[in-house]
C-alpha positions in Angstrom: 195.3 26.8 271.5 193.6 28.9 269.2 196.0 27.5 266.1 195.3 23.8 266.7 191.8 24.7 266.6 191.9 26.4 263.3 194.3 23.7 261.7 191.8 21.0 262.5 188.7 22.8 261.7 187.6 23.3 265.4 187.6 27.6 265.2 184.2 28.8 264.7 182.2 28.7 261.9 182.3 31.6 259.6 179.3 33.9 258.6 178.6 33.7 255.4 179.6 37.3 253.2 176.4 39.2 253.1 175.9 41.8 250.3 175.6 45.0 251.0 174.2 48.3 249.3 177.1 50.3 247.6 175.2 52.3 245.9 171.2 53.4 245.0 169.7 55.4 242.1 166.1 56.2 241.1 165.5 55.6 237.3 162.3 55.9 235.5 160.3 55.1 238.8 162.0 52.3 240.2 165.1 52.0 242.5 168.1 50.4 241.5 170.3 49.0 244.7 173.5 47.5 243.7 174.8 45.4 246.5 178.1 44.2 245.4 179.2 40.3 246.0 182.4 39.5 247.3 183.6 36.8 244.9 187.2 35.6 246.2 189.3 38.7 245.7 186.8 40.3 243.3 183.1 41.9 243.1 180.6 40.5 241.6 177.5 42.0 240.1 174.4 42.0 242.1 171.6 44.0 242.6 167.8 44.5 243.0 165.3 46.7 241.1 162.3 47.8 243.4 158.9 49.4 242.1 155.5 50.2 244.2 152.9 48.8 242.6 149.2 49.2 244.1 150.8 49.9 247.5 153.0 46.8 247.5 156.5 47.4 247.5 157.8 44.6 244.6 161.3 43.4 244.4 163.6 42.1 241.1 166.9 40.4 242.4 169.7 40.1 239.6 172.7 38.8 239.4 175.7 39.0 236.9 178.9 36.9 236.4 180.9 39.6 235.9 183.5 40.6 238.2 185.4 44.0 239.0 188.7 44.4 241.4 187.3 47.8 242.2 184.4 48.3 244.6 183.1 51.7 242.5 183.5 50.2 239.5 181.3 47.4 239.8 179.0 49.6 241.5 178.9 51.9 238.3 178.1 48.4 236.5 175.7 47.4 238.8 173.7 50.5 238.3 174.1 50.0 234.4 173.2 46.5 234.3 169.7 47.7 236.4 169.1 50.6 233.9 169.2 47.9 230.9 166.7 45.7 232.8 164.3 48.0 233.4 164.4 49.6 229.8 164.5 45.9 228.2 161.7 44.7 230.4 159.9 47.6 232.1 156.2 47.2 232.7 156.5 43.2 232.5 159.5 43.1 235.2 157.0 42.0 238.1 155.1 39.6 236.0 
């Protein structure tokens, strides 16, 4: 039953793919979280970049078209891509 039900759209609905942290680093006072996307058969780049500033914990959400087959490998990119935001941006990144 289970088969008909999937051919005609009638199986339940599917959660969406959430991202999820692959890998953290501190860098010049701010936290880099890569959380990987799964993009078809591929990962995507995407991350935050996290800073306390006056008590309040602010949050920078990136994300990159580029796409990796391998999991630590686009965690390695992810981290990268976070280090060249913050030195590009720094201070003016919560702004």
């Amino acid at each position: 039953m289970s088969f008909w039900k999937n051919l005609f759209g009638g199986g339940g609905e599917k959660q969406p793919a959430t991202p999820s942290v692959e890998a953290r680093e501190e860098f010049e006072g701010y936290v880099i979280k890569a959380m990987l996307m799964k993009a078809g058969g591929e990962y995507q780049i995407a991350g935050t970049i996290e800073k306390e500033v006056d008590g309040e914990t602010k949050t920078y959400s990136f994300i990159r078209a580029d796409k990796f087959s391998d999991k630590d490998d686009c965690a390695a990119a992810t981290l990268g891509k976070g280090r060249q935001i913050i030195r590009e941006q720094g201070r003016f990144l919560f702004d």
